[in-house]
FIDREN-380847 format. One record per residue (C-alpha): residue number from 1; y, z, x. Coordinates in steps of 0.2 Angstrom, whole numbers, plus 2048, in hexadecimal, padded with zeros to 3 digits. Last residue first. Layout:
! FIDREN-380847
ATOM    n   yy   zz   xx
ATOM  NUM    Y    Z    X
...
This chain:
! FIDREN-380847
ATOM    n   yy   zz   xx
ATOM  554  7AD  854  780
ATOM  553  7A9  842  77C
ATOM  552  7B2  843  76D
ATOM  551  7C0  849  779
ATOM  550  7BD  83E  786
ATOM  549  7BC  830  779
ATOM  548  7CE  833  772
ATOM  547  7D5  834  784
ATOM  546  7CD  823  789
ATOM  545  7D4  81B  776
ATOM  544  7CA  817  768
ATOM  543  7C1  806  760
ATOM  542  7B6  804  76E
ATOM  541  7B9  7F3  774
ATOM  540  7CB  7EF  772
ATOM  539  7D1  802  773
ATOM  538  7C7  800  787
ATOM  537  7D0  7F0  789
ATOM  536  7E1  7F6  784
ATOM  535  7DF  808  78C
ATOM  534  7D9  7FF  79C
ATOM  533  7E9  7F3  79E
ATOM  532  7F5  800  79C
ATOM  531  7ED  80B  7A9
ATOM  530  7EF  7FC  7B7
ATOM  529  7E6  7F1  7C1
ATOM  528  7D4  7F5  7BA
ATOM  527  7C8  7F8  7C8
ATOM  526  7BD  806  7C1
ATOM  525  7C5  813  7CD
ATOM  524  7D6  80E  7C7
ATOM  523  7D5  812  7B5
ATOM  522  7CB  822  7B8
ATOM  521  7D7  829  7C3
ATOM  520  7E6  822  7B7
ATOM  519  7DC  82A  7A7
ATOM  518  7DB  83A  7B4
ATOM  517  7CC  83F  7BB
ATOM  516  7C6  853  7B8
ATOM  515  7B9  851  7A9
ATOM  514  7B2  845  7B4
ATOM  513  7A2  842  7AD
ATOM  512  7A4  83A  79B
ATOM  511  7B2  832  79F
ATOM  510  7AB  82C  7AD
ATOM  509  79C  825  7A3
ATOM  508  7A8  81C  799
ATOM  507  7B3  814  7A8
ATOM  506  7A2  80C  7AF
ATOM  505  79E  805  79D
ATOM  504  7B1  7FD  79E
ATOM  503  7AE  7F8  7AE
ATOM  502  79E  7EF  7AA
ATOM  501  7A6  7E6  797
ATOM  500  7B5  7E2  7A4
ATOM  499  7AD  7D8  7B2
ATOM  498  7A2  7CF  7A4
ATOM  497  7B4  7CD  798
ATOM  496  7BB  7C4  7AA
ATOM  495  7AB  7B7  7AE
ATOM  494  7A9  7B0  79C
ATOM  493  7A2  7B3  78B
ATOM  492  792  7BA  795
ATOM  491  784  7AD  795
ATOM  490  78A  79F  793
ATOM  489  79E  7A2  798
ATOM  488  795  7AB  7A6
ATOM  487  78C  79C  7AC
ATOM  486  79A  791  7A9
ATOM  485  7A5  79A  7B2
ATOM  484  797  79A  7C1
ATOM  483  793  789  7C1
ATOM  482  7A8  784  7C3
ATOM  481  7A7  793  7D1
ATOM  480  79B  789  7DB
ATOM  479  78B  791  7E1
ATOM  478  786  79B  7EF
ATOM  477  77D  7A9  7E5
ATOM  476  789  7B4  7ED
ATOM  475  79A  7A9  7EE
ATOM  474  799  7A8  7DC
ATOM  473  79D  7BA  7DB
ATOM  472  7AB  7B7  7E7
ATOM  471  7B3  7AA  7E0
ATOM  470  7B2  7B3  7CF
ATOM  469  7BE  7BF  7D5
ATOM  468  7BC  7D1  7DA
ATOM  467  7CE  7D8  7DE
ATOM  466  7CE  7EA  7D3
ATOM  465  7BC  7EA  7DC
ATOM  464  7B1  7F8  7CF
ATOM  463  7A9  7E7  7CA
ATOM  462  79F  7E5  7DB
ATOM  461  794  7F5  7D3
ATOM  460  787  7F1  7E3
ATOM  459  77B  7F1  7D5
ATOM  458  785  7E9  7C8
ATOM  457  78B  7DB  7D1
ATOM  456  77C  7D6  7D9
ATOM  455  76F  7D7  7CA
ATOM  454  77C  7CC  7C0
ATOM  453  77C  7BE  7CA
ATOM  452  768  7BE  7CD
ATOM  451  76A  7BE  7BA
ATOM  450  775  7B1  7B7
ATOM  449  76B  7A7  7C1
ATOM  448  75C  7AA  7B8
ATOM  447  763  7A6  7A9
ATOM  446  76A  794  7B0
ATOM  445  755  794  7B4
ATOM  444  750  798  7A4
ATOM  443  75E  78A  79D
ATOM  442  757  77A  7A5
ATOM  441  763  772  7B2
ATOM  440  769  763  7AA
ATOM  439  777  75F  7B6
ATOM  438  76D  75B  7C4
ATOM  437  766  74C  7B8
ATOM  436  776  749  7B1
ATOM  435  77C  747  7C4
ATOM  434  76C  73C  7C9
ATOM  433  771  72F  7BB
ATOM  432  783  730  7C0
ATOM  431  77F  72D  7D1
ATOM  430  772  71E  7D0
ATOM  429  781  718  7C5
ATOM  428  78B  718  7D3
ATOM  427  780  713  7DF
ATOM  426  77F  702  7D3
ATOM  425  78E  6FE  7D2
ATOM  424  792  6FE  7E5
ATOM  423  786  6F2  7E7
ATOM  422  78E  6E8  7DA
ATOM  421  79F  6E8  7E2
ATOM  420  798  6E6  7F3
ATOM  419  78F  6D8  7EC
ATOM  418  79F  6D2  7E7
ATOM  417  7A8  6D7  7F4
ATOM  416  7A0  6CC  800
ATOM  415  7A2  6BC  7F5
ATOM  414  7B2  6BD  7F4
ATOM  413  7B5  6C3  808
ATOM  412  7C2  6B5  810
ATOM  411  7CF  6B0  7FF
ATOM  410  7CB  6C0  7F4
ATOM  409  7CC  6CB  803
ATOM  408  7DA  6C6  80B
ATOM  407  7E2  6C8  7F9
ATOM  406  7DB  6D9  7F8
ATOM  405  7E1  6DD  80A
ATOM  404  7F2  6DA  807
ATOM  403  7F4  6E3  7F6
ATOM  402  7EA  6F2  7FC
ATOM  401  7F6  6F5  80B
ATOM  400  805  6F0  801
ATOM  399  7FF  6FD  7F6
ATOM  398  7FC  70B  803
ATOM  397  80D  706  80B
ATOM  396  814  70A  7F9
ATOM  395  808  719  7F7
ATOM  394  80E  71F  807
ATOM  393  820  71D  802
ATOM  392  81F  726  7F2
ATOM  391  814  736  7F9
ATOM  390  821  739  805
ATOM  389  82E  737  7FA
ATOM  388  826  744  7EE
ATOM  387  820  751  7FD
ATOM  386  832  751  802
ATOM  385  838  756  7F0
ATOM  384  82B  762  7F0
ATOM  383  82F  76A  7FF
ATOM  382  843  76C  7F8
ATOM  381  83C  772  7E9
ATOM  380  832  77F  7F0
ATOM  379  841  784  7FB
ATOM  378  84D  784  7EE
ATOM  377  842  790  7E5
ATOM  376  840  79B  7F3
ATOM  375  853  79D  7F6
ATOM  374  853  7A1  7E2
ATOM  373  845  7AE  7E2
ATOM  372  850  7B7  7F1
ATOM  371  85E  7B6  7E8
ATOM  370  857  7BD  7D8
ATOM  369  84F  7CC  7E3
ATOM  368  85F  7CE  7EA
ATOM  367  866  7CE  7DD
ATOM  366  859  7DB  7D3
ATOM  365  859  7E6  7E0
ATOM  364  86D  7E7  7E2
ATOM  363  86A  7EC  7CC
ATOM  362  85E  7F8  7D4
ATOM  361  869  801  7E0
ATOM  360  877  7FE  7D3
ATOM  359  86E  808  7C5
ATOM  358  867  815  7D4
ATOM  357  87A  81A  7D7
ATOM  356  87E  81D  7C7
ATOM  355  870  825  7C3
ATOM  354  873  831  7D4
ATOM  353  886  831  7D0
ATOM  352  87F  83A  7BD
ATOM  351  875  845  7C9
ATOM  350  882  84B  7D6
ATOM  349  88C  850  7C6
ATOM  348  881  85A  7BE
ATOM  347  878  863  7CD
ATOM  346  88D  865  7D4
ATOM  345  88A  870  7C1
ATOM  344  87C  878  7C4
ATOM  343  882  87D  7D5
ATOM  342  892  885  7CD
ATOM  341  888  88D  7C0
ATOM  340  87E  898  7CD
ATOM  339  88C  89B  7D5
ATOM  338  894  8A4  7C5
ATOM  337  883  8A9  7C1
ATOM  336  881  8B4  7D3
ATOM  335  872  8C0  7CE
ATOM  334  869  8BE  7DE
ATOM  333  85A  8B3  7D5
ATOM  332  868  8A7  7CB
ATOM  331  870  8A6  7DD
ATOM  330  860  8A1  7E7
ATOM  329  859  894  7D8
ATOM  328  86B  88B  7DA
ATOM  327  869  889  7ED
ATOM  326  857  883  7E9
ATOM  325  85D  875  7DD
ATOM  324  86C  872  7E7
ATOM  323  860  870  7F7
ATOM  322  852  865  7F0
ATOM  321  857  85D  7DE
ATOM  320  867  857  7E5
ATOM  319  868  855  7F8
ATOM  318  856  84F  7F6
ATOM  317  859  843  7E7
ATOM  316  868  83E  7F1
ATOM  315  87B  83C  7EF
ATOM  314  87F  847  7FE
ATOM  313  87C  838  808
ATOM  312  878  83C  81A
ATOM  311  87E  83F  82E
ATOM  310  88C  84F  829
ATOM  309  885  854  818
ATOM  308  874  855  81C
ATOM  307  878  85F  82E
ATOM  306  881  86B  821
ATOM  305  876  86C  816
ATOM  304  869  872  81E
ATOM  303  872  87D  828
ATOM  302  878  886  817
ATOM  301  867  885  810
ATOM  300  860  891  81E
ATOM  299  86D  89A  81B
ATOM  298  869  89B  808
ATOM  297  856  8A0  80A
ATOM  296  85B  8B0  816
ATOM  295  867  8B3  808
ATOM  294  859  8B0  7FA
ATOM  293  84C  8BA  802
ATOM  292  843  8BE  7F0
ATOM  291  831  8BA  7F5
ATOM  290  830  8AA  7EA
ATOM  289  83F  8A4  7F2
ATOM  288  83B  8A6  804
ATOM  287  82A  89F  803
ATOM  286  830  890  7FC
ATOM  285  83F  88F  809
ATOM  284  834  88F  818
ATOM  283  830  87B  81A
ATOM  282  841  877  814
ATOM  281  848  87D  823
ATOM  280  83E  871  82D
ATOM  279  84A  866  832
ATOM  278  859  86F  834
ATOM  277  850  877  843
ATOM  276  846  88A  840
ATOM  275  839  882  83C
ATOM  274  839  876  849
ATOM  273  83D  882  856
ATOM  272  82D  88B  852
ATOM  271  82C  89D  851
ATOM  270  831  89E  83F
ATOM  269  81F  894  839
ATOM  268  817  8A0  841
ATOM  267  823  8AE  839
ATOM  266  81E  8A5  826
ATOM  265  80B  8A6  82D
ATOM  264  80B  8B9  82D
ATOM  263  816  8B9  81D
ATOM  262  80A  8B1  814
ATOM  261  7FC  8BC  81B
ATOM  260  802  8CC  817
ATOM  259  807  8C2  806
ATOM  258  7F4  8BF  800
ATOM  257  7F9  8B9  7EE
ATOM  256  7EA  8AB  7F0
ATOM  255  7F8  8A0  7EC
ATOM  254  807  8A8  7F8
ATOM  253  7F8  8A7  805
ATOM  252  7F6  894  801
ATOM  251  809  88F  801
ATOM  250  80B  89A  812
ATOM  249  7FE  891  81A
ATOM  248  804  881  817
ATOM  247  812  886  81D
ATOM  246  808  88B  82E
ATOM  245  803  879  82F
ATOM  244  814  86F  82F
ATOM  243  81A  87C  83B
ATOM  242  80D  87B  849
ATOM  241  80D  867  845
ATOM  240  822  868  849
ATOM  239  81F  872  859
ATOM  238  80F  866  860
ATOM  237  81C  858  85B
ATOM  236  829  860  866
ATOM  235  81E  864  872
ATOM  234  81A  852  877
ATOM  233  808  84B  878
ATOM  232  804  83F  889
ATOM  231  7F9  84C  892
ATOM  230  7F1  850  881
ATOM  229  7EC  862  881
ATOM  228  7F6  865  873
ATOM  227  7ED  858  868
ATOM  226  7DA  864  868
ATOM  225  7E6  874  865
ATOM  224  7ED  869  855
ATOM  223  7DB  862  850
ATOM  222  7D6  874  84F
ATOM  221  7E4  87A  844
ATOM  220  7E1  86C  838
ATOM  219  7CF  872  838
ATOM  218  7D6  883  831
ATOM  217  7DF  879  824
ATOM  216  7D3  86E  81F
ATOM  215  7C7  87F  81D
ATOM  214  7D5  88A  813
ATOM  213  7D7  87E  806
ATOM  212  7C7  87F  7FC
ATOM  211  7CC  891  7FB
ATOM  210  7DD  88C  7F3
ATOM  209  7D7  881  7E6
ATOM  208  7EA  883  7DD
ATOM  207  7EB  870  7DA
ATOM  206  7FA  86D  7E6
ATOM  205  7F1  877  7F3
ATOM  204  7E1  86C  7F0
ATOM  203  7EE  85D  7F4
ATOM  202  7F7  866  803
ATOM  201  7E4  868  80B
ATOM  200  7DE  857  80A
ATOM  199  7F0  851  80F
ATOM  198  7EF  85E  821
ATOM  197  7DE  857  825
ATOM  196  7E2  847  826
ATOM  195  7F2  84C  82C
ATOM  194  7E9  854  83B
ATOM  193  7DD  843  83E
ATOM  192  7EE  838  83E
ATOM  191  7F4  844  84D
ATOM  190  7E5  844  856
ATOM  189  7E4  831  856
ATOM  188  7F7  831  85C
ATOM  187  7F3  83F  869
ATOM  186  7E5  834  870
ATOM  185  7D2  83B  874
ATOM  184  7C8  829  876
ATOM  183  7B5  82B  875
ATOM  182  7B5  83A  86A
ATOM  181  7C4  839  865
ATOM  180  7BF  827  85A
ATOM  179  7B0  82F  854
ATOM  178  7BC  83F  84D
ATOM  177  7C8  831  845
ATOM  176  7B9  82A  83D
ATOM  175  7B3  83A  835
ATOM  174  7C8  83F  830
ATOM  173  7C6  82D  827
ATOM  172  7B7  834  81D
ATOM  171  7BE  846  81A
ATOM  170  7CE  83D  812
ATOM  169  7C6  830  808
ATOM  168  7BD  83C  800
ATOM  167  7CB  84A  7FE
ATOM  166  7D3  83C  7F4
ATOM  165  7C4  839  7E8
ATOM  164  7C3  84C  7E6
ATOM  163  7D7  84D  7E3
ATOM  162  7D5  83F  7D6
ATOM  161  7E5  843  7CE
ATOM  160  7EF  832  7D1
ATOM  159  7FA  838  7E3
ATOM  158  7E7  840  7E9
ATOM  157  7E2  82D  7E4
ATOM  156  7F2  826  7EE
ATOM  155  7EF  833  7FD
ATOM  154  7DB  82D  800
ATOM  153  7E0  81D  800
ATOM  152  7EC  81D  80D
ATOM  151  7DE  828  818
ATOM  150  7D3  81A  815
ATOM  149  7DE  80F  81B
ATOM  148  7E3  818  82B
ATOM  147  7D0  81D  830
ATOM  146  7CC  80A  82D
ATOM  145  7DB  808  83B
ATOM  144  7D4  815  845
ATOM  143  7C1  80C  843
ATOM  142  7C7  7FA  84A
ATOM  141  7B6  7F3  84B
ATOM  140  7BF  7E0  849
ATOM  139  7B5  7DE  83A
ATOM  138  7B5  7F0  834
ATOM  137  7C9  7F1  837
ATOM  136  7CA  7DD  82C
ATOM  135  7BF  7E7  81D
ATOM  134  7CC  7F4  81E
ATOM  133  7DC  7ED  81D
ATOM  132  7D5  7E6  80E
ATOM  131  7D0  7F6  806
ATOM  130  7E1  7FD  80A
ATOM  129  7EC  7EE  803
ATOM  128  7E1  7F0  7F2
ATOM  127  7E2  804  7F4
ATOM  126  7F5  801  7F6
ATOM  125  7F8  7F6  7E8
ATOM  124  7ED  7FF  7DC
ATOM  123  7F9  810  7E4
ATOM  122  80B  808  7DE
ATOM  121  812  819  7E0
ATOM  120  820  813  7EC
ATOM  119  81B  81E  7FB
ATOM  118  80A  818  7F6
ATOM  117  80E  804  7F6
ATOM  116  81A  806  807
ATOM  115  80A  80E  813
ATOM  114  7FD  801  80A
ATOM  113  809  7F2  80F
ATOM  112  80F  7F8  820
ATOM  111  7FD  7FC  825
ATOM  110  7F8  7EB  81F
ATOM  109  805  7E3  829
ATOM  108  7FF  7EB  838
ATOM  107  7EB  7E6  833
ATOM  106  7F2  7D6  831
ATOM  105  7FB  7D4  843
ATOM  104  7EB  7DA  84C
ATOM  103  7E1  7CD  843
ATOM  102  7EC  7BE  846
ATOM  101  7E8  7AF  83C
ATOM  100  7F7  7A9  83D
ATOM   99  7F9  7A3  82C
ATOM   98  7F2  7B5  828
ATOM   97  801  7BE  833
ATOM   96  80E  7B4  82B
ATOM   95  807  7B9  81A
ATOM   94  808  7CD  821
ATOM   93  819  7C9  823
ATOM   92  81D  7C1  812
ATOM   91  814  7D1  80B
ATOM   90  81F  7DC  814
ATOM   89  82F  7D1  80E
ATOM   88  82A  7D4  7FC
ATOM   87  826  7E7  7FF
ATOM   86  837  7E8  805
ATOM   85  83E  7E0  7F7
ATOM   84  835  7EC  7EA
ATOM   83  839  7FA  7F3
ATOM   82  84C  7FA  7F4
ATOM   81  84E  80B  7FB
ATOM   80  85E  804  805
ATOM   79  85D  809  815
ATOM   78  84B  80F  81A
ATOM   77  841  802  80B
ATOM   76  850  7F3  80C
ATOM   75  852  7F4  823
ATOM   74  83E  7F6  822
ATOM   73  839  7E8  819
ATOM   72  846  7DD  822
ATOM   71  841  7E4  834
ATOM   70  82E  7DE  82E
ATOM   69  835  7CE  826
ATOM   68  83E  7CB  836
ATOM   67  82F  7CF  844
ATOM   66  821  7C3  839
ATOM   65  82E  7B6  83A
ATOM   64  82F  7B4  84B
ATOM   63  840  7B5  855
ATOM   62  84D  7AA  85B
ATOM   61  849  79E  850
ATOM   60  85B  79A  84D
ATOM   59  859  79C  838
ATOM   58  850  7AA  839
ATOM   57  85B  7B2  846
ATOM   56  869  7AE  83E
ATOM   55  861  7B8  82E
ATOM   54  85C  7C6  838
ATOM   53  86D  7C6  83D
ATOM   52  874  7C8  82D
ATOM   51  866  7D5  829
ATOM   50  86D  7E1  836
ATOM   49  87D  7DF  833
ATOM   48  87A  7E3  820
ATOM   47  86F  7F2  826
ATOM   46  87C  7F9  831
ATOM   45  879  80C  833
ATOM   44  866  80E  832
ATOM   43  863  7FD  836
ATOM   42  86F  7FE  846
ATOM   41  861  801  853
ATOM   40  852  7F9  84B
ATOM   39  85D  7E9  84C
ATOM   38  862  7EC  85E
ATOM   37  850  7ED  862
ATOM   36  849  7DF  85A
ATOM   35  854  7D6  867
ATOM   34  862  7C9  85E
ATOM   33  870  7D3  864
ATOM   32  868  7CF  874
ATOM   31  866  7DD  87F
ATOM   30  852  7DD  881
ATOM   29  854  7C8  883
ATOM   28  84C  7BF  876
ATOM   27  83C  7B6  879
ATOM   26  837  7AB  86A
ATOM   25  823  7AF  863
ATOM   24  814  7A7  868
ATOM   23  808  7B4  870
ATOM   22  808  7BF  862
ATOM   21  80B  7CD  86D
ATOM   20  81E  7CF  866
ATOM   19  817  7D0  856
ATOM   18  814  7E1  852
ATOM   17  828  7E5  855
ATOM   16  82D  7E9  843
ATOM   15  81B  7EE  83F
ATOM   14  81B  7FE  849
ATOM   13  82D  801  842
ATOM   12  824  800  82F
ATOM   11  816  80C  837
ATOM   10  822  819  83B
ATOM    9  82A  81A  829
ATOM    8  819  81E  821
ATOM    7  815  828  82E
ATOM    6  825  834  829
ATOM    5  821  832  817
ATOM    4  810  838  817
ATOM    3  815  848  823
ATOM    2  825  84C  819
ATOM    1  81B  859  80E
């Protein structure tokens, strides 16, 4: 459904103007070219003008910096589908926002972050960007935003194949959201609770458990009557909801083969003005098609087109592989084969513009990517330059410095130094001799170090974390991370094969136990960073691939 993707693209506008409250950034005049809202305004239609003057802007200090790597994240994802730049410029603002030390402005950032890693399939990023953004909402008792991430989380495992894992997440965010209602009813929190529920019931849908889908779906409905009587609500989005859900309904009902009420929820969904908009026309055509209506699905395919070939780009994976496709799929079902063949072939040569197309999207990715990297390149070795003569002329002063007083002090303080001298001797040796001493700490109690260690991590399964470091394991017997790696390389052929070895025997016993988790499912929920990596380590250890074990295993 468009749901995801439609909260996805408001939270990146959130995060173009979240740090105006910073307290510190320029003030711009509302109808300044410069404003953040003339930039969101031509984005959509002038994204080069729109990233030149965020580039002036950059360079006048006419805005902060946090506001133009938002605006530039959004002006590459929205405009130019270049995710991999506008996750670059997302992360630069969620750095600004750390240097800050700004909680609100992270969290923001973080949303943007988690949002733009599941629409682009990269779900390890997300989930690491999601569990983040919700340790800093427990700290700051922020429970909608903990409701957000967890909801984000919930979509990329649903997105992997761990529907139960999904539906988890979901049913726990949709818990928070309630609490939140409860002492503050808002539409916006209502809203986010509904497509809580509408996701968990899209994905069990998607895996043909119908009759598990009937319950998020009946609460959805709820949670809607609860939003409409929201003073501050418009009815366009109580309209659009009411059709969102009731073509839910007819995917379920044409499931369960119940077509009385399939078609009892398709004439809700008519009588909405959103379903019966350009819009929504895509939300009926399903239901259409598999019941034969193939001229009623063809007008309705016919406006859609029409408002997409007046305001959009014909040369589109939705254009293509959505309307065509369907348009094609009517006329082969009415018998036409001459139109029939006509789409396919407009299918054809859409397509082959469509690679076209995407080849110089990505080779533009790649420039830009390569200019970036090239700016950022001149600036380090800019700074470093600058920290070189910086470093020169204070060691020259510094040696001057040492010069003059060591001859001052060989003429006035000779005598002084020297017993300062062996004074100064002897601590150090009383040092050295107390070091070693430190040093040689007997090898039961280094054991019983590792073990305390141990006990921890494996209890609270710490080495499920895809970010757990050996910082942070040191940091929980409070001791160095120097002690630490030698502990581990003692005792444990070092700190990463430990972390591994206990994620490798976690990923065994859910082999053996989840007979419905995919490799990816099982390769993420042991913290590995990616599928690749957990086949190579698993063969490494084992002798035999994770598919080869399920099976024996089976």
């Amino acid at each position: 459904m468009k749901s995801i993707n439609t909260s996805i693209i408001a939270a990146m506008i959130v995060l173009a103007g979240c740090s105006r409250n910073s307290g510190d950034s320029p003030t711009v005049a509302a109808d300044s070219i410069y404003s953040i809202e003339h930039i969101n305004h031509i984005c959509p239609t002038q994204p080069e003008r729109a990233l030149a003057l965020l580039d002036t802007a950059e360079q006048r200090g006419l805005m902060s910096q946090i506001d133009i790597d938002g605006m530039r994240a959004m002006v590459y994802q929205n405009t130019f589908k270049q995710s991999n730049i506008a996750l670059i410029y997302a992360r630069r603002a969620f750095a600004s926002a750390e240097n800050k030390g700004d909680t609100t402005l992270m969290l923001k950032s973080l949303k943007m972050l988690t949002a733009l890693s599941t629409k682009n399939s990269r779900y390890i990023e997300a989930m690491e960007y999601a569990a983040e953004g919700s340790r800093l909402s427990n700290l700051t008792h922020d429970d909608v935003s903990n409701a957000y991430f967890l909801q984000f989380v919930g979509a990329a495992k649903g997105d992997i194949g761990d529907i139960d894992g999904a539906i988890d997440y979901l049913e726990r965010s949709a818990e928070i959201y309630k609490q939140a209602l409860s002492q503050n009813p808002r539409w916006g929190t209502y809203d986010n609770l509904l497509y809580a529920y509408v996701t968990e019931a899209n994905f069990l849908i998607s895996v043909k458990r119908y009759d598990e889908a009937l319950s998020p779906l009946e609460r959805a409905d709820a949670t809607l009557s609860d939003m409409a009587g929201c003073d501050d609500v418009a009815e366009s989005v109580i309209d659009e909801r009411t059709a969102e859900i009731n073509a839910l309904y007819i995917n379920l009902y044409q499931g369960l083969g119940n077509k009385s009420r399939a078609r009892e929820h398709y004439d809700k969904l008519n009588a909405t003005a959103y379903g019966q908009s350009p819009y929504g026309t895509d939300l009926a055509l399903g239901y259409l098609i598999a019941e034969c209506q193939y001229d009623e699905a063809l007008q309705r395919l016919a406006v859609e087109k029409n408002m997409w070939i007046e305001s959009r780009d014909t040369i589109s994976d939705y254009y293509i592989n959505s309307l065509l496709f369907n348009e094609m799929t009517c006329y082969e079902g009415k018998g036409d084969i001459t139109a029939a063949l006509k789409h396919a072939k407009e299918i054809k040569s859409l397509s082959d513009s469509l690679h076209v197309r995407e080849d110089a999207t990505r080779l533009a990715e790649q420039s830009t990517l390569y200019h970036i990297n090239d700016i950022e390149m001149q600036l380090v070795e800019s700074e470093q330059r600058y920290e070189r003569i910086k470093w020169i002329v204070l060691i020259a002063i510094l040696s001057i410095v040492f010069v003059a007083l060591t001859v001052c002090g060989l003429i006035y303080f000779r005598r002084v130094i020297r017993r300062k001298d062996k004074a100064t001797a002897a601590i150090i040796n009383e040092l050295t001799i107390k070091n070693e001493e430190a040093r040689q700490v007997p090898d039961d109690a280094q054991l019983t170090l590792f073990n305390k260690l141990n006990d921890i991590i494996v209890a609270d399964k710490l080495f499920l974390q895809p970010g757990f470091t050996r910082f942070q394991a040191a940091s929980l017997i409070n001791i160095q991370p120097r002690q630490l790696s030698s502990l581990f390389k003692q005792y444990a052929d070092g700190f990463p094969d430990y972390i591994n070895r206990l994620r490798l025997d976690h990923a065994v016993l859910l082999l053996k136990t989840k007979p419905n988790y995919t490799i990816e499912a099982i390769a993420t929920e042991c913290g590995f960073q990616s599928r690749q990596t957990f086949h190579r380590l698993f063969v490494e250890r084992f002798g035999m691939t994770p598919t080869d074990f399920r099976c024996t295993a089976e």
